[in-house]
N, C-alpha and C positions, 0 to 999 in steps of 0.2 A: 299918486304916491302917498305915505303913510307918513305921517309925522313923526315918525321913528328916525333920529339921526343914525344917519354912516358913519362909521369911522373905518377909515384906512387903516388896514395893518401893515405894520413896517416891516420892510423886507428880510427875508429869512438867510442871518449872516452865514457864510461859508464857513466850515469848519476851517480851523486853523492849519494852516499847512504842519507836517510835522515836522521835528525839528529832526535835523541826523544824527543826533544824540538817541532817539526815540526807535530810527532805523533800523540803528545798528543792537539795540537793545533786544527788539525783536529777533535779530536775524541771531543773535547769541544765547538766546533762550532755545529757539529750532535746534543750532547748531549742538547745544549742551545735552538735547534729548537724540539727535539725531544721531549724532557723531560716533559713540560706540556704538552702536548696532552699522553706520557704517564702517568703520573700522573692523569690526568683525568678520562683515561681507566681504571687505578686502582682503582680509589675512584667510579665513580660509574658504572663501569660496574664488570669490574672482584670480587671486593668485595663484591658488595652483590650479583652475582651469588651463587659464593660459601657460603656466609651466608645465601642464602635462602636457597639452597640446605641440608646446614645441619641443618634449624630450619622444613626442609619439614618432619625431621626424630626426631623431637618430639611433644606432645602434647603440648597445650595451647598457652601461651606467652613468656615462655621462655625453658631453656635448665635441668629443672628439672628431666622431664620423659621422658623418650628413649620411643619411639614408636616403631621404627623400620620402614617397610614399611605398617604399619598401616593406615597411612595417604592415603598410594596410594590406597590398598584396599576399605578406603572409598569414593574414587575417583569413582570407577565403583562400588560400591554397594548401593549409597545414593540416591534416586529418585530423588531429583533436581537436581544434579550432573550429572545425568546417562542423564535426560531430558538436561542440559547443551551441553553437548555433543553431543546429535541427533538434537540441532536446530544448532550448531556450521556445523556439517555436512551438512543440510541442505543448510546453507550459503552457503560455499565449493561449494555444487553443481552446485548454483541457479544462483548467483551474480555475479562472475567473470565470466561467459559465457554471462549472460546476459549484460551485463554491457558491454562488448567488443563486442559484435553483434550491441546494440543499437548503440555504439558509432562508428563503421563501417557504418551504415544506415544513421546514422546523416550527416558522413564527405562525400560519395561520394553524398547523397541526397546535400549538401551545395554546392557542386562545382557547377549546373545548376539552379543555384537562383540569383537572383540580389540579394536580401537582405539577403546574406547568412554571411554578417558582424553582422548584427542587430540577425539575429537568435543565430551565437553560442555566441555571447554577451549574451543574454537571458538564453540559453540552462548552458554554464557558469559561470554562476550566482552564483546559489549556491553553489561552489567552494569557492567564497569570505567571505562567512557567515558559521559558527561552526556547527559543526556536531550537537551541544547540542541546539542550536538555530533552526537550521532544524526542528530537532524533534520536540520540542514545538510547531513551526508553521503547522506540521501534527497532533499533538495532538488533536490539534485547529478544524483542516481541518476533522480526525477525528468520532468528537462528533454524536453519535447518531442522537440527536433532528438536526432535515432537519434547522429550525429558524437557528442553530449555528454553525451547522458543513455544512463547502463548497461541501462537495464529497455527503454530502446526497443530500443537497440542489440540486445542478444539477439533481441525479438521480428522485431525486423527480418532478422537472422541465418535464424531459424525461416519466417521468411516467405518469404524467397526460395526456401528447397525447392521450397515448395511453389505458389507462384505469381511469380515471379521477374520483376524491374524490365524493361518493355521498353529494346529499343535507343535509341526515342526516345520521347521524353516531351513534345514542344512545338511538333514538326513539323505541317506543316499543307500541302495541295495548290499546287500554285506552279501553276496552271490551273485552267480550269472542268472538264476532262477525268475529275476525279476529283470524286468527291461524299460526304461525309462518312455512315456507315450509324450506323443506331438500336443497334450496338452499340457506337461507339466506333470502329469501322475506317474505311478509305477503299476506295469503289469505284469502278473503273473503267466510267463513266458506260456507254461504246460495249461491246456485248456482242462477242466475238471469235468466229472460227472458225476452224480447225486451219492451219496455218499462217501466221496473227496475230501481233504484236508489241504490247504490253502496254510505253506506258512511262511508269512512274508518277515524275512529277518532284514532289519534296519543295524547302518552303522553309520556314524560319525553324528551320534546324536549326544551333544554336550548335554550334562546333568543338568545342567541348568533347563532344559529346556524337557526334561522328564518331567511331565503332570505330578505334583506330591503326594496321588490318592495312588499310582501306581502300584501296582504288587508283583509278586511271582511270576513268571510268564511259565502259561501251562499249556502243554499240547493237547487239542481235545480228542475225544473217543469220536472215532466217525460217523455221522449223522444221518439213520437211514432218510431216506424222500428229502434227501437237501446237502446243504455242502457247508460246512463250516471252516476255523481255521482261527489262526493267531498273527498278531502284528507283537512283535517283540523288538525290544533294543540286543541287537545280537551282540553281546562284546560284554564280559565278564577280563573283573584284576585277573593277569596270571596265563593269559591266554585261555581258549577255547577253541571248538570245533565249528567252523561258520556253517550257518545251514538248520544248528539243530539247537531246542532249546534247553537248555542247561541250570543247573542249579546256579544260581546268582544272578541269576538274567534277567531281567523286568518287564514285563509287559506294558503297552504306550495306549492308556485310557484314551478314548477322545477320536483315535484314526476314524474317517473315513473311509469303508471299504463298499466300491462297487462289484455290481455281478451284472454283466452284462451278456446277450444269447452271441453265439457262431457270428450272427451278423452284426456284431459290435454298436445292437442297440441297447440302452443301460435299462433292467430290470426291476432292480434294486436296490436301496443301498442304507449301512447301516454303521452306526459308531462299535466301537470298541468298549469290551467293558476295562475293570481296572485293570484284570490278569492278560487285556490284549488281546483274548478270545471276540467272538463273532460265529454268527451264524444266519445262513439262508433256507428255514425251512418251505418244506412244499414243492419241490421243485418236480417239475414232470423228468422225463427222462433226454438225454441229449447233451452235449457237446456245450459249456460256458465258460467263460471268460473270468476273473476276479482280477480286481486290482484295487489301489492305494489311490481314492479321488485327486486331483492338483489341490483341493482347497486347504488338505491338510498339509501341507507345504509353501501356502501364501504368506510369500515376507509379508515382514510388519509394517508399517506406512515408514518412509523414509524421510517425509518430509517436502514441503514446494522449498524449495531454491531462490527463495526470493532475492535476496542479494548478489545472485547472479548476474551476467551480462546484461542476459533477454527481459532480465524482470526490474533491474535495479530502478530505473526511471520511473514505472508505473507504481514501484512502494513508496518511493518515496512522494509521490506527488498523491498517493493514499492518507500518507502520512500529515502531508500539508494541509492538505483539504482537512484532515479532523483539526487541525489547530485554527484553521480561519473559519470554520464554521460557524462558532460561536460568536465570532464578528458579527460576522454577514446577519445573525438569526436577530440578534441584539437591535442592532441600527435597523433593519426590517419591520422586526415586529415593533418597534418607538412609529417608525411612519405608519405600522398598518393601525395603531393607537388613537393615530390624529385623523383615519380616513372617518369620514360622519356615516355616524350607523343608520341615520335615516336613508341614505341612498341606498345601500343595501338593502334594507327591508323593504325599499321601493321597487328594490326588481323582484326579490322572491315574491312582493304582490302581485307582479306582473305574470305569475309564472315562471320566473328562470330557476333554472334548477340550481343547484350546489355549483357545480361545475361553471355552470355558465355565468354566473355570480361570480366565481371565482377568476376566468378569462377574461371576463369583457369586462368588468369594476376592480376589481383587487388590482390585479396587475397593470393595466392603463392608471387608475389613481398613483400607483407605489412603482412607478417608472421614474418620478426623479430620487426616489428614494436606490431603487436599484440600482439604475445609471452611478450614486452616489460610489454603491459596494464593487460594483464594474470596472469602472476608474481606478480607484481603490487597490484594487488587488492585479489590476492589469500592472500599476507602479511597480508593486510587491514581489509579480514574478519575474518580471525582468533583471531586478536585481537580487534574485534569491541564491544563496550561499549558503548559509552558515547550517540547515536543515540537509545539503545535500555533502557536505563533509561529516556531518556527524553521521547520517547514517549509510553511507558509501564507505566499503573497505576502501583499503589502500589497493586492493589488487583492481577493484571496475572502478573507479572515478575516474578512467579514462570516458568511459561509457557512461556515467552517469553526469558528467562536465556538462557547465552551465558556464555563458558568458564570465559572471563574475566572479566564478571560483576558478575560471582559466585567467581571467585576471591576476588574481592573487598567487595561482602557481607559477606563472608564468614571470611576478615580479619577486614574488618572498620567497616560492616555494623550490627554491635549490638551482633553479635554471637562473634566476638574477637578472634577467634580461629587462629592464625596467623600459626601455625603446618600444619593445613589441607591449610591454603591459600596459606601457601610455596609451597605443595603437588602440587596444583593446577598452580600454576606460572611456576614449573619447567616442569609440563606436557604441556602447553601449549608453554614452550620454545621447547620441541622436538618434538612438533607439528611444529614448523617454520622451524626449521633445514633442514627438506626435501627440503622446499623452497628457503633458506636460499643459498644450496647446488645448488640448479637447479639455481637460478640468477647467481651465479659465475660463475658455467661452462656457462652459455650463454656469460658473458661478454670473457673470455678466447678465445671463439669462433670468437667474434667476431672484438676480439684486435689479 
């Protein structure tokens, strides 16, 4: 042993018991932080959970008549309720897949853009403006009539390329001389032969829809080795003689007229100048046909019907998807920010291509990023409303009814039945829960 004295250390005293003065000091500091925010939770959650729940189990407006589970019965047995539900479902299916793919597309397409500032500015846009606000500017967007609603309009736009409004749209034979064909067109009854005259008089053609370059409608001199003729607007102030063409009569620039042989294959065919005239030189000798094409009589685009029965649910949940797009591309592209670009450059070392880069690393990395937008917007549709009353007439929100907006009609909306709208709150409450369940365990996961 060393010559180094020991000394004993003195034993290490217990803290002091506290005193209950100390206890309760603590438990009143918790309570002073805690207390409103419990209070809160009491007033308005925990209470009228339970108050909706027991008014779900009687009829009307108050606690008169015991239903029992009356309510919920007519939950799955009342066709706009039942319809409620299959477009709720639909949602479920459509929207949160959709809406996370786009916003996937949106954030790695933004990473190789210079103006990928300016874009999700744009794209997240309608984040900053109301779901109810939204809607009415689709409502807008829309409208049938191509003049009012933007989505016709364009399609209409697109349409004309490729199949373009005729000249007239409403004209009809001002004689027996012309006979309406199984395609839409008009023919000239009497078959012609080479130097023939062809004259197709039109009536009930509104001025409005006269070409402005028109002129005089003139009958021509007959055409030897060919067949000519005129398309005229037959109907002068004052009356006239139908059939024939007359001073004051117009000629309809623009017609469409074929010439087709005996066997009603088409030969030729050629516009109308302004005075209405036409002509088929060259013709051999024989038996043809003339008539007025269908294309010069193609209504104008009328318009898709969007707000219709068959369509209303699919605009609107078009509709949707461009407002959470911006979400989903936002929160996306923050995790695809944080993925480390050396693993990436680790596989295109390897050879992976673009693609495969983008399957096997992007998307396995930015899965709890996704799962995040998933969850997310799974909440979101289940209880979506206020987007399908703005942009649902009053005549399909039958057909376009969603859980929570047969909710609201169901208690505010003129039927008052606050029994059946309980029914309906507390079913859509245990429609969340599943979700409700899956968001927690991700966060446990991932704390």
């Amino acid at each position: 042993m060393s010559g180094a004295s020991i000394t004993a250390e003195p034993p290490v005293r217990g803290a002091p018991p506290a005193s209950a003065g100390g206890r309760w000091r603590r438990y009143a500091v918790a309570a002073a932080f805690l207390g409103p925010a419990a209070l809160f939770l009491i007033v308005w959650i925990i209470y009228p959970a339970i108050y909706t729940f027991v008014q779900s189990l009687y009829r009307g407006t108050g606690f008169s008549e015991f239903a029992g589970i009356d309510n919920y019965k007519t939950l799955f047995t009342s066709p706009n309720l039942v319809q409620a539900i299959k477009n709720n479902a639909i949602w479920v299916a459509v929207v949160p897949a959709a809406v996370t793919a786009l916003g996937l597309i949106f954030a790695v397409l933004t990473e190789r853009v210079r103006w990928s500032v300016a874009f999700k500015t744009v794209v997240f846009m309608p984040m900053a403006v109301s779901a109810f606000a939204a809607g009415v500017t689709w409502r807008i967007m829309y409208q049938q009539d191509p003049d009012q609603g933007a989505i016709n309009a364009a399609i209409a736009s697109a349409k004309g390329v490729f199949s373009p409004e005729g000249v007239l749209s409403q004209a009809a034979p001002s004689t027996d001389a012309l006979k309406p064909t199984p395609g839409g067109g008009l023919d000239l009854a009497k078959p012609l032969s080479p130097g023939g005259v062809a004259t197709l008089g039109l009536t009930r053609v509104p001025s409005a829809e006269v070409p402005p370059t028109a002129k005089q409608a003139v009958l021509p001199e007959p055409l030897q080795g060919g067949i000519d003729g005129v398309v005229w607007r037959d109907f002068k102030p004052g009356g006239g003689t139908p059939g024939k063409v007359e001073e004051g009569e117009l000629g309809i620039p623009g017609v469409t007229v074929e010439l087709r042989d005996a066997g009603g294959k088409t030969l030729s065919s050629t516009k109308t100048a302004d005075d209405g005239t036409f002509k088929f030189p060259g013709l051999s000798q024989g038996q043809y046909q003339v008539d007025i094409g269908a294309s010069t009589f193609a209504k104008p685009f009328g318009g898709v019907s969007w707000l219709s029965a068959q369509l209303i649910t699919p605009s609107i949940i078009i509709a949707y998807i461009w407002i959470w797009a911006g979400f989903a591309m936002v929160v996306i592209a923050a995790g695809l920010a944080a993925i480390p670009r050396d693993v990436l450059e680790a596989a295109r070392t390897d050879g992976a291509t673009e693609w495969q880069v983008f399957r096997r690393v992007t998307v396995p990395l930015l899965a709890p990023v996704l799962s995040v937008v998933f969850i997310t917007l799974l909440i979101q549709v289940l209880k979506v409303f206020d987007i399908v009353i703005a942009v649902a007439p009053q005549s399909v929100q039958d057909d376009a009814n969603v859980i929570a907006l047969a909710m609201w009609r169901t208690s505010f909306g003129g039927v008052s039945d606050f029994g059946l709208g309980s029914a309906i709150a507390v079913f859509l409450f245990i429609l969340v829960i599943p979700v409700l369940l899956l968001n927690i365990s991700r966060f446990r996961r991932e704390v």
